[in-house]
C-alpha positions in Angstrom: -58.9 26.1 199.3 -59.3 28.3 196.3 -57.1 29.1 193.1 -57.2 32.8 194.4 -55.8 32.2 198.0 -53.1 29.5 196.8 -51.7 32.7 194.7 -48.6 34.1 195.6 -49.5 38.1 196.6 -47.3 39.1 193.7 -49.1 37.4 191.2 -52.2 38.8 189.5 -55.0 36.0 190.7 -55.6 33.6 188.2 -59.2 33.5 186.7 -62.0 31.6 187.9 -63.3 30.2 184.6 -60.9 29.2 182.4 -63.1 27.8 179.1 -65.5 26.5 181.6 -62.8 23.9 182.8 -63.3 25.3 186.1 -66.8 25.1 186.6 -66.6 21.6 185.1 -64.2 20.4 187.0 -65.8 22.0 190.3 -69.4 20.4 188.8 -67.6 16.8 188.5 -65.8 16.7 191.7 -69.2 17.8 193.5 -71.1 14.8 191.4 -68.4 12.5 192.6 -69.2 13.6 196.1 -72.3 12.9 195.7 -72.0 10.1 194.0 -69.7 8.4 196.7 -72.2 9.5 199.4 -75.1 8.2 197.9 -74.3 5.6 195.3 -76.8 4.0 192.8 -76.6 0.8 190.9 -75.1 0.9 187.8 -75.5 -2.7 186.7 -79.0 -3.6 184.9 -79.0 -7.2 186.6 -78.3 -5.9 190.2 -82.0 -3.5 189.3 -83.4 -6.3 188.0 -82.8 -9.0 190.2 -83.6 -6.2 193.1 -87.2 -5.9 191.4 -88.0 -9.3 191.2 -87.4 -9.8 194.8 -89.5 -7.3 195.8 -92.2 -8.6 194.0 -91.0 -12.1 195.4 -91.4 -10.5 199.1 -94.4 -8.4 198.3 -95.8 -11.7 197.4 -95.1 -13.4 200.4 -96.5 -11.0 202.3 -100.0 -10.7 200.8 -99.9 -14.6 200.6 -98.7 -15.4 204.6 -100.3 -12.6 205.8 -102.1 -14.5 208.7 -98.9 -15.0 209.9 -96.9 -12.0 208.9 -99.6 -9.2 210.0 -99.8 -10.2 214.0 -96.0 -10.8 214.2 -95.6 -7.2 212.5 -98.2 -5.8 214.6 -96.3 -7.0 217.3 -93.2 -5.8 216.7 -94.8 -2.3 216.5 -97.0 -2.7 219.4 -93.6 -3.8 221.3 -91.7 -0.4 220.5 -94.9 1.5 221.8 -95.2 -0.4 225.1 -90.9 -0.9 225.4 -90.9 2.4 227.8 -93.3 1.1 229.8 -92.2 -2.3 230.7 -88.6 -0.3 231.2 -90.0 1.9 233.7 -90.9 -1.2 235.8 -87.6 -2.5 235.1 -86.3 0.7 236.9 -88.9 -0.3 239.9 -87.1 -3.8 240.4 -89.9 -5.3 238.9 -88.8 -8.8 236.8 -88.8 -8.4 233.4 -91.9 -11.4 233.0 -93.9 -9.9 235.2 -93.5 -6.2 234.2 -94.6 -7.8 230.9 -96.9 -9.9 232.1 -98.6 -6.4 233.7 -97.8 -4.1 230.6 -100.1 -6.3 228.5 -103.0 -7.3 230.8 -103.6 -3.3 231.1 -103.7 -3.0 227.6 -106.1 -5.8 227.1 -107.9 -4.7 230.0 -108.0 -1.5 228.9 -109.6 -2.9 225.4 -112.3 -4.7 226.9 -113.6 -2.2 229.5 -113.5 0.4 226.3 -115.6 -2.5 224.2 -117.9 -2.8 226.9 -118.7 0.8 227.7 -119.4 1.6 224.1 -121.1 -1.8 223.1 -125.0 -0.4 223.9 -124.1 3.4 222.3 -123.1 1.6 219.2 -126.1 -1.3 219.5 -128.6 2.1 220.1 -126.9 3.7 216.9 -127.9 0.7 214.8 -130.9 0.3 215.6 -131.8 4.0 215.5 -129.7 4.0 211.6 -133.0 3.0 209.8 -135.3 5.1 211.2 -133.2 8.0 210.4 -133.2 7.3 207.0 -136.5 9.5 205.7 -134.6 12.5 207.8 -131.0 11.6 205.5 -133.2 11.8 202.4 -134.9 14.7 203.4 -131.4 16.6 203.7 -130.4 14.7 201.0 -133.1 15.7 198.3 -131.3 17.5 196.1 -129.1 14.2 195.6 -131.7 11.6 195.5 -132.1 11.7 191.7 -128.5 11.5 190.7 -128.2 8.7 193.0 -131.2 6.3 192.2 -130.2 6.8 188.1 -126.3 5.9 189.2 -127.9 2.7 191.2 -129.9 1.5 188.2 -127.0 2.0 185.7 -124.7 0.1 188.1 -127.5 -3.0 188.5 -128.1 -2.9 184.6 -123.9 -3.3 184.3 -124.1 -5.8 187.0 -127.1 -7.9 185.0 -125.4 -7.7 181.8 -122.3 -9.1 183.1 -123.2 -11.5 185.0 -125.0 -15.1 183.0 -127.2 -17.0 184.5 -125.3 -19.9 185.5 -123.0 -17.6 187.9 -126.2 -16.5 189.4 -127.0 -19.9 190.5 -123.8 -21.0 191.5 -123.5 -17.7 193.4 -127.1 -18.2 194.6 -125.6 -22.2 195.9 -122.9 -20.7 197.3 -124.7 -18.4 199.2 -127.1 -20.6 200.6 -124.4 -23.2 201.4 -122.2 -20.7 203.9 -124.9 -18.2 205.1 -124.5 -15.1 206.9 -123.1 -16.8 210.1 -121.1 -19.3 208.5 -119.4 -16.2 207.1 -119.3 -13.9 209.5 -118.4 -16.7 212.3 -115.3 -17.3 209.9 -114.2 -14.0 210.5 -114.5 -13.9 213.7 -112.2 -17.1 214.0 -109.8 -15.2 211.9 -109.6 -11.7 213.9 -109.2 -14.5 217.1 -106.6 -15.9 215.9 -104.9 -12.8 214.8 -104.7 -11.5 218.1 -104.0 -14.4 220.3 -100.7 -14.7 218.0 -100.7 -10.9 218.1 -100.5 -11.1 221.9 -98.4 -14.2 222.6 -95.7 -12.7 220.2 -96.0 -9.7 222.1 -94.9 -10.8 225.0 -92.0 -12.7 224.2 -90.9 -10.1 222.5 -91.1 -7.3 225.5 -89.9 -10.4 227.7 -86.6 -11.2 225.3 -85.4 -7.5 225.3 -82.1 -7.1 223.5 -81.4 -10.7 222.9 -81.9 -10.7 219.2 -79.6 -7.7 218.6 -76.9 -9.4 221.1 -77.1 -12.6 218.4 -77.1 -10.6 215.9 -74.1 -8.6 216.9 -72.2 -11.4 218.0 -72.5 -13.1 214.5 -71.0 -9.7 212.4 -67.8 -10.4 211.2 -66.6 -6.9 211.9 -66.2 -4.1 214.3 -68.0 -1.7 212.3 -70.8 -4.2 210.9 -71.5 -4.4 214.7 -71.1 -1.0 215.9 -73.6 0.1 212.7 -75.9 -2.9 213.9 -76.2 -1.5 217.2 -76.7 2.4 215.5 -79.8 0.9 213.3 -81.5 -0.6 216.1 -81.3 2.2 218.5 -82.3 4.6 216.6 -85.3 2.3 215.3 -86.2 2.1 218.7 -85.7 5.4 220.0 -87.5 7.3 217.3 -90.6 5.0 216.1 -90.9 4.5 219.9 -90.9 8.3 220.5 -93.2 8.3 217.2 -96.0 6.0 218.7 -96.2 7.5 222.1 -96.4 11.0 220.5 -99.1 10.0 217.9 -100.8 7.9 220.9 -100.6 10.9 223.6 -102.0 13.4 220.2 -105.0 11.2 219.5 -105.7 10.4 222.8 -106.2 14.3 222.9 -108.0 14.4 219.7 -110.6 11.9 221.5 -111.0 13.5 224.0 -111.5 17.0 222.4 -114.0 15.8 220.0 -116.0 13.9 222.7 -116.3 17.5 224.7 -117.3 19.1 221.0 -119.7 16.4 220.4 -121.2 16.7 223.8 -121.6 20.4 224.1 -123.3 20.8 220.3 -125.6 18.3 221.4 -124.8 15.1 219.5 -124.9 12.5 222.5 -122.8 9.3 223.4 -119.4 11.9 223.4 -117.9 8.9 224.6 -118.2 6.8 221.5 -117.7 9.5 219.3 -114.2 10.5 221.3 -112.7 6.6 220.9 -113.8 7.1 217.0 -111.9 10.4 216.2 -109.2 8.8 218.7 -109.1 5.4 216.9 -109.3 6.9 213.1 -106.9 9.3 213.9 -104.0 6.2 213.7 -104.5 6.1 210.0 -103.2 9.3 208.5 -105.4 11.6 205.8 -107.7 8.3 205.5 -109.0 8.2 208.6 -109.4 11.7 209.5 -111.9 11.7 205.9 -114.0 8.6 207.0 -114.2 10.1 209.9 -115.6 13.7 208.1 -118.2 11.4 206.7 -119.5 9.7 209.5 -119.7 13.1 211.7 -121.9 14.2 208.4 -124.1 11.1 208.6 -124.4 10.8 212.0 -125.5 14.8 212.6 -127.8 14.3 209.2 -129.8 11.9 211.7 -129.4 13.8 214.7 -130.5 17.4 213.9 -133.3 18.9 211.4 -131.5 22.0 210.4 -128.9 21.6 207.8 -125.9 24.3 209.3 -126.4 22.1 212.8 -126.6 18.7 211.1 -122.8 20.0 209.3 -121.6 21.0 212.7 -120.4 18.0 214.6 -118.0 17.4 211.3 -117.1 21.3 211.6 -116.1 21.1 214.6 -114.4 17.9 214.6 -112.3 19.1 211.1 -111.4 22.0 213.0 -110.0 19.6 215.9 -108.1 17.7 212.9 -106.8 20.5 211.5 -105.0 22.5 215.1 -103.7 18.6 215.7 -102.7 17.7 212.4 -101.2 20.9 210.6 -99.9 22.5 213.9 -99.2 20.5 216.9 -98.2 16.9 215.9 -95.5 18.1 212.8 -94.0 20.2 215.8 -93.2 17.3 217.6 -92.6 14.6 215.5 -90.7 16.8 212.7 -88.0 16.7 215.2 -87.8 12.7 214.8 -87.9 12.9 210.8 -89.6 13.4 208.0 -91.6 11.2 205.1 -92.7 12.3 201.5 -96.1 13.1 202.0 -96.8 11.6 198.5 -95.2 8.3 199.7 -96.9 8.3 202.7 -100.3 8.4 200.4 -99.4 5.5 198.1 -98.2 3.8 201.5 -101.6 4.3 203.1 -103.1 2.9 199.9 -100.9 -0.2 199.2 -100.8 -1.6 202.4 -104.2 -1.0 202.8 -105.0 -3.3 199.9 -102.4 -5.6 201.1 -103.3 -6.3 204.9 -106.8 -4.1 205.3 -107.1 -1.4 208.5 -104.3 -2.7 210.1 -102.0 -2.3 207.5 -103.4 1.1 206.8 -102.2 1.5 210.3 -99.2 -0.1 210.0 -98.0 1.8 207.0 -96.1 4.7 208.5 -94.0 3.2 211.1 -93.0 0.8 208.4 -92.0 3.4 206.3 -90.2 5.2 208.8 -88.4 2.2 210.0 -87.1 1.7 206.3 -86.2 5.2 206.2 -83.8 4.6 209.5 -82.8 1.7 208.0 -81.9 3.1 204.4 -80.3 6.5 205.6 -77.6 4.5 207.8 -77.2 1.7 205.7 -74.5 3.5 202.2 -76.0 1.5 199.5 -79.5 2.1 200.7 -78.5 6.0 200.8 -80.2 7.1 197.9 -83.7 5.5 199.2 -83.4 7.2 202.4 -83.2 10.6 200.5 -86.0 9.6 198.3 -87.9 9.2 201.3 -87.4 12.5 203.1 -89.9 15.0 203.1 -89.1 18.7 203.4 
């Protein structure tokens, strides 16, 4: 209520600004407001000792991360396939089966995808080096530039490096070989997914029986009603997230294979999972993918304007997805700071590779959920809203 309407009729109003003690008190009282809704630490130790454990977890993470990345990756993979083994909750189907069946689609699903496209991609390889005199004839007017920046960089490289780490690099070398290396990798990306999967499954199979612990060891009333709040809304909106972004690139895949086969680039199969598959890494992807529509139309087509259209066409795709349809429905959901979103792309990517770059938004959404209904995490939660 305001000075003027707490004023008897009979008296003249009083002024608004009285010496500015008015405005200052309004000003205060609103920075107490908003001080009380979103608080921040005052104490230099509670910042401090807040930093070094997130450099303590951040450690952790890049240190265990053959063990964190698949049980992450399952957790997310778990909110995306939740409505699914739900719906054949609602057919009386039991929960391990329903499971059981949710997961052997998906992996089913994988391998019939790996083995359609296996000889496209095999033919593509092969076919990569004797395209190469057609990419330097487009590229001709680059050749130059490129061979003096590849000399500079082996001079650097020369003056570096001594002679002793050549040898021992040279040892090295010869001690792993190619498929020492490469079958090392493999084993790793194994590995990776059989705990990927096996997590997986107890985790649809367990349902809410962490948050039922977890709520029945909260002190309180309102530690477990705001329990409850976090993890429904984690579920409900990155779940509503994935499926949207799924459903969007599965469209995007399947508009790019119909580009790519009507402007004549061939294999619109392959070409569809790509766009579909880079599509799950936001701004990043969609560029690699620019570059590889370039290269491959470069070794397609002789003309230069049909060589640039496959990645015409499929920026124009990118573009009606990405700047029109998909903020339309997931804006509803929330928002992120695009330039968060950026440095999360980029940091996770350095932390865990592709699949962190894919990781990276849901995470950042879920500690946006987290932060905006949790008060002393407030002010991170608004730091993390976009527009």
């Amino acid at each position: 209520m305001t000075p003027v309407l707490s004023t008897p009729p009979q008296q003249p109003p009083l002024p608004q600004v009285q010496d500015g003690r008015a405005e200052d008190s309004d000003a205060a009282s609103t920075f107490a407001e908003d001080e009380a809704e979103m608080p921040l630490p005052a104490n230099p130790q509670t910042v401090f000792l807040g930093g070094l454990f997130l450099l303590a977890a951040f450690a952790v993470l890049y240190v265990a991360s053959p063990f964190v990345l698949p049980v992450v990756l399952a957790f997310v993979l778990m909110l995306l396939l939740r409505p699914a083994v739900s719906l054949f909750d609602r057919m009386h189907i039991p929960r391990v089966l329903g499971a059981l069946l949710v997961i052997v689609l998906v992996i089913g699903t994988f391998a019939a995808l790996v083995a359609a496209l296996s000889v496209p991609a095999a033919i593509w390889a092969e076919e990569l080096p004797l395209g190469v005199p057609r990419l330097e004839a487009h590229l001709l007017v680059l050749r130059h530039p490129i061979q003096a920046l590849q000399a500079l960089i082996q001079h650097a490289e020369q003056a570096a490096s001594s002679p002793g780490e050549k040898v021992a690099a040279t040892a090295v070398g010869r001690d792993l070989g190619l498929t020492g290396a490469l079958f090392a990798g493999t084993r790793a990306v194994v590995d990776g997914l059989f705990t990927t999967v096996l997590v997986l499954y107890f985790l649809l199979v367990s349902g809410d029986l962490f948050l039922r612990r977890i709520v029945e060891i909260l002190p309180s009333f309102g530690k477990k009603r705001q329990a409850v709040d976090i993890s429904q809304q984690i579920a409900k909106d990155i779940s509503a997230y994935l499926v949207t972004i799924t459903l969007m690139n599965a469209a995007v895949g399947v508009a790019v294979a119909a580009a790519m086969y009507l402007c004549g680039l061939g294999d619109a199969m392959l070409w569809g999972t790509a766009a579909f598959l880079l599509n799950y890494i936001p701004i990043l992807g969609p560029l690699f993918g620019i570059g590889i529509f370039v290269l491959a139309g470069m070794l397609v087509f002789d003309s230069l304007w049909r060589a640039l259209l496959p990645a015409a066409l499929y920026l124009a795709i990118h573009l009606i997805e990405g700047e029109t349809l998909t903020p339309m429905l997931v804006a509803r959901r929330f928002t992120l700071n695009p330039v968060l979103v950026i440095l999360a792309l980029v940091f996770w990517f350095w932390m865990w590779g592709v699949p962190g770059a894919i990781l990276a938004v849901p995470m950042l959404a879920i500690v946006k959920i987290v932060s905006d209904r949790v008060r002393p995490l407030k002010a991170l939660g608004h730091f993390l809203e976009g527009r």
